[in-house]
Structures are given as structure tokens and as C-alpha cells.
C-alpha positions, 0 to 999 in steps of 0.5 A: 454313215447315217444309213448304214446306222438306219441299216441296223436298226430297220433289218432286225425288225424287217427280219422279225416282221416275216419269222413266223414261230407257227405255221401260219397257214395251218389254220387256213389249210384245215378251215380250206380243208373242212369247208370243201368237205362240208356242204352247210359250212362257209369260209369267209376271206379271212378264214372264218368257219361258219358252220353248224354242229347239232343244227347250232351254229358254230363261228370258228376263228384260227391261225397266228404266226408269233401266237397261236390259237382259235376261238370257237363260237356255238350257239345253243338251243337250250340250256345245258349242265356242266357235264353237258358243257364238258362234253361239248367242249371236247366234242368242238375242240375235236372237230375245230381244233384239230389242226393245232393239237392238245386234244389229249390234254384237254380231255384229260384235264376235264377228267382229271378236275385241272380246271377253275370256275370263276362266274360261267369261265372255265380256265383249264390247267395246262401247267401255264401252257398254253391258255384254254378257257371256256365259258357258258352264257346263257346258251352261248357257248365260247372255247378260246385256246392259245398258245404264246 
């Protein structure tokens, strides 16, 4: 008796351990697939792009399985403006975000104003799904997009 009680309460979470909502390889085969294409850029064993765009360094990280997102990492040459900064958000989201989508929205949500400032954080409105932010600091560059 005591082990089928054991039985009941362990399958559900065996089960929920191994039901991913994403593809969880979406990720690694996009970062598989851009670094075989670009000479400059290495993938590390955990699926982490280092590359560079601009002759900067770009550090993208991605993938998920019950969350989905990426983090993109570019370091600047020089100190950019607000326009710049947008401009450069959509053109990395382009290229590294690629494989989960939502590209449309972002451009649009640059265009459309549907973003708040606080300090050098930008969180853009997506109606409160997914999460996107970026932020500016100094001449560090950082996108965070998730989707829960």
C-alpha cells in the first residue's frame, strides 16, 4: 500500500519533470546553426554564442523548456543615443532572436511608443506577454526577452 501511495505522488512529478511547453532545442539548433555559418563566432557547451556584429562583441544565451527567452549581450564602441539604441535592438533581436519570433511586435512596439523608461531600462509593452527589456549602460548593451 505504502508504495503505491509513493507511486502517486512521485509519477506526477516525473512526468511534469520531462513535459516541456517549448521546444527546447529551438535554441540550441538556431546557436548550431549560426555558428556553422559564421566563421568569428563560437559556441560553447552550453549553447552560448560569442560572436561579434559591428566588430563588437555579441554573448547571446537561449533556450527554455517550461520558459522560454534569450539574453543578448553587445559590447559598444562608443556611446550611442536613443534612436541609435532602438535601432540596434531591432537589428540583434533580428539576427539572435530569430528562432522564437516576435520580431514584428518588437519593431512595432519601438514605433508605436509602447515602451517605459526607468533609469537606462527599457521594458516594452507586449500587453504583459511576453517580457522584453533593454537597457543601455555606458556602452554596454543588454536585451532580455521571455516568455513564461
Amino acid at each position: 500500500m505504502k508504495f503505491l501511495i509513493l507511486l502517486t505522488v512521485l509519477i506526477p512529478h516525473l512526468i511534469y519533470a520531462n513535459d516541456c511547453i517549448y521546444d527546447d532545442n529551438s535554441y540550441s539548433d538556431f546557436a548550431k546553426d549560426y555558428v556553422s555559418k559564421q566563421k568569428q563566432a563560437t559556441l560553447s557547451e552550453d549553447f552560448e554564442i560569442t560572436t561579434t556584429y559591428k566588430d563588437s562583441l555579441v554573448i547571446v544565451n537561449g533556450g527554455g523548456c517550461s520558459h522560454l527567452g534569450y539574453d543578448i549581450h553587445y559590447t559598444l564602441k562608443q556611446n550611442i543615443n536613443e534612436s541609435e539604441f532602438f535601432n540596434l535592438v531591432i537589428e540583434l533581436t533580428n539576427i539572435f532572436g530569430v528562432w522564437i519570433g516576435y520580431n514584428d511586435q518588437i519593431k512595432n512596439a519601438i514605433a508605436e511608443n509602447k515602451w517605459a523608461k526607468e533609469g537606462n531600462n527599457y521594458s516594452f509593452d507586449f500587453n504583459g506577454y511576453p517580457i522584453f527589456d533593454a537597457s543601455l549602460n555606458d556602452q554596454e548593451l543588454y536585451i532580455e526577452f521571455y516568455i513564461n
